[in-house]
Structure formats: structure tokens, C-alpha cells
C-alpha angles and dihedrals in degrees: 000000000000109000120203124209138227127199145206119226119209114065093003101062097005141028121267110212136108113244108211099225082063093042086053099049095041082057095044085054081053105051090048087057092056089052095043080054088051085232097113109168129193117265101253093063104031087054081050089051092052086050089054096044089056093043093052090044081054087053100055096047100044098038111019087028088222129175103215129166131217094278095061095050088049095045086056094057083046087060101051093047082050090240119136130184139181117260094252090054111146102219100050088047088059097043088055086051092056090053088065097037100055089046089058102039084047105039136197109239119252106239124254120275087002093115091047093048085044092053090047103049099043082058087063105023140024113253140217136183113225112187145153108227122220127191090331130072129261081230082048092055091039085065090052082055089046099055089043103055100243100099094105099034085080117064085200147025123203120194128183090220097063094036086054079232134096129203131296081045114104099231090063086067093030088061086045096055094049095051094047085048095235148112116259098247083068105064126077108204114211113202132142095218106085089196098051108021101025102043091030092062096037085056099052105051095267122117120237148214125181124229112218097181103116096036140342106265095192134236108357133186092229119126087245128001109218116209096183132031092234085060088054095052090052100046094051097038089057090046 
């Protein structure tokens, strides 16, 4: 029987990580926002604000396993600051605009041996991403795929901000599995978060193997841990 994959995204093709010149010019789109608004605040609490916007973002993803997107987050900021705005508000627009741009002109590394894997396996399984999305954009992340090459190694793309649901949720693989075409039972799912990518296959009906590339998560309940990606090549070429 011919499997297909599905993969994460962040920390299994791509470094995690937040750069800070993209961390400096996301919070300097920001700060232009707040002064279009006419709502400026000092450093010291707008750099607070920012704190509390990514914890609450956390929040929604570990505990209400939301997908959100980056007007929400900043909508959020806007409430605590008791600014509201209409949707079609031109500031925040922009500001959401900033957030893709500055992940694509400061880009997360693409980790080592990822694109090879990637070439090998599409020429043995179909292939999915399956990812949550942070601050950035799916169609963000989809230009990371573009300049590398991978776009078209991967018949589709799932992101949690356009499902409304974020990993371990089951709609997340459900949507997966419509879109590949194929039962569940199928699938392998390949993720680096045990709690996200490892219990939500399995779940859902996937199977799962866990990346350890980027760090050792400790004991999983995947059917291999790879800790290479050479490892992972040779455990599913030899499937």
C-alpha cells in the first residue's frame, strides 16, 4: 500500500526562531500603526504590550488550540490599549501586511538536509504540509516554499489559520486527509512537537514519526524518532 506524508513546518522544515531584525521591524510596523491611530504609547509599555500579545497567542494555540491569524493578534493589542477600529481599517491592514513582509525579507533558514529529504521523498509519496501558523501568513510560508524550490513538491498546504483550528485538533488532519484524497490510516504525519504533531495524528487516525532535528523532545509515542534527516530518509525508503 503507497502512504503518503504529511509534514510540519516550523522546526521540521524550517527554523523556528524569531530573528531579531525581524522581530525589530515587525515592532517598528507596529509602532507606526499606534501613531497612525493616533494611540502612541511609551516603550516600556508598548514592548509589554507586545509580551502580552505573544503570550496570549500562546495561549490560544496550547490551551484553546486556535488557529488565529495576525489580525486577531493585533486586534487584541488594539483592545487592551481601548482602541477599536472597523474591519476594513487601513492601518491595521497595513500592519498585517508588515507582519508577511518582514518574514519573508528576513527569513527563517531552511534546515539542513530538509530540501534534499524533500526532493527524495516526493519522488515516492505525495506530500502535504501540515502546519499551525503564528504571527506570519500560510501564503507567507508558501513564499518561503516558492524561493526554495518545494512549492510544488506538496499537492496541498493546511494551515491552522485558514481551518480556525490549530494542531492537536482533529480538523487540522481531517482537512489534511480530504485534500490528499486519502483515509487517515494512510497518512504518516512528520512534526517535531509530541504534543501537537505526534498525539494529534495518532488521534486522528494518521500515523506519526517524530523529527528531532532542532532538539530531543524526549520519550514520544511515534512509531520512530528521527533524530537526522538522513535517518528519516532511510526509515521511510525502506517502508
Amino acid at each position: 500500500m503507497q502512504f503518503a506524508l504529511s509534514l510540519d513546518y516550523w522546526d521540521t522544515l524550517f527554523d523556528g526562531s524569531n530573528l531579531p531584525a525581524r522581530l525589530e521591524r515587525r515592532q517598528a510596523a507596529l509602532r507606526r500603526m499606534l501613531r497612525n491611530l493616533e494611540c502612541d504609547v511609551p516603550d516600556e509599555e508598548f514592548h509589554a504590550l507586545y509580551r502580552a500579545a505573544g503570550a496570549e497567542a500562546d495561549r490560544w494555540w496550547r490551551e484553546e488550540h486556535r488557529g488565529y491569524g495576525a489580525n486577531e493578534r493585533i486586534r487584541w493589542m488594539l483592545a487592551r490599549l481601548n482602541v477599536a477600529r472597523p474591519p476594513d481599517c487601513e492601518h491595521v491592514a497595513a500592519a498585517v501586511r508588515a507582519v508577511d513582509e518582514t518574514l519573508i525579507e528576513f527569513p527563517p533558514p531552511l534546515l539542513a538536509g530538509a530540501k534534499e529529504t524533500i526532493g527524495q521523498l516526493v519522488t515516492r509519496f505525495p506530500l502535504a504540509i501540515l502546519s499551525d501558523t503564528g504571527f506570519a501568513s500560510g501564503a507567507a510560508q508558501d513564499t518561503l516554499l516558492v524561493r526554495e524550490g518545494m512549492l510544488d513538491h506538496f499537492t496541498a498546504r493546511i494551515y491552522s489559520m485558514d481551518i480556525g483550528h490549530a494542531k492537536p485538533r482533529r480538523e487540522m488532519f481531517e482537512a489534511c486527509a480530504a485534500a490528499l484524497g486519502r483515509p487517515p490510516a494512510t497518512i504518516i504525519h512528520i512534526g517535531d512537537n509530541e504534543r501537537t504533531d505526534v498525539r494529534g495524528a495518532l488521534d486522528a487516525g494518521f500515523r506519526a514519526i517524530r523529527l528531532d532535528v532542532v532538539r530531543d523532545n524526549g520519550p514520544s509515542a511515534a512509531e520512530m524518532v528521527a533524530r537526522s534527516f538522513d535517518e528519516l530518509r532511510e526509515y521511510l525508503l525502506d517502508e
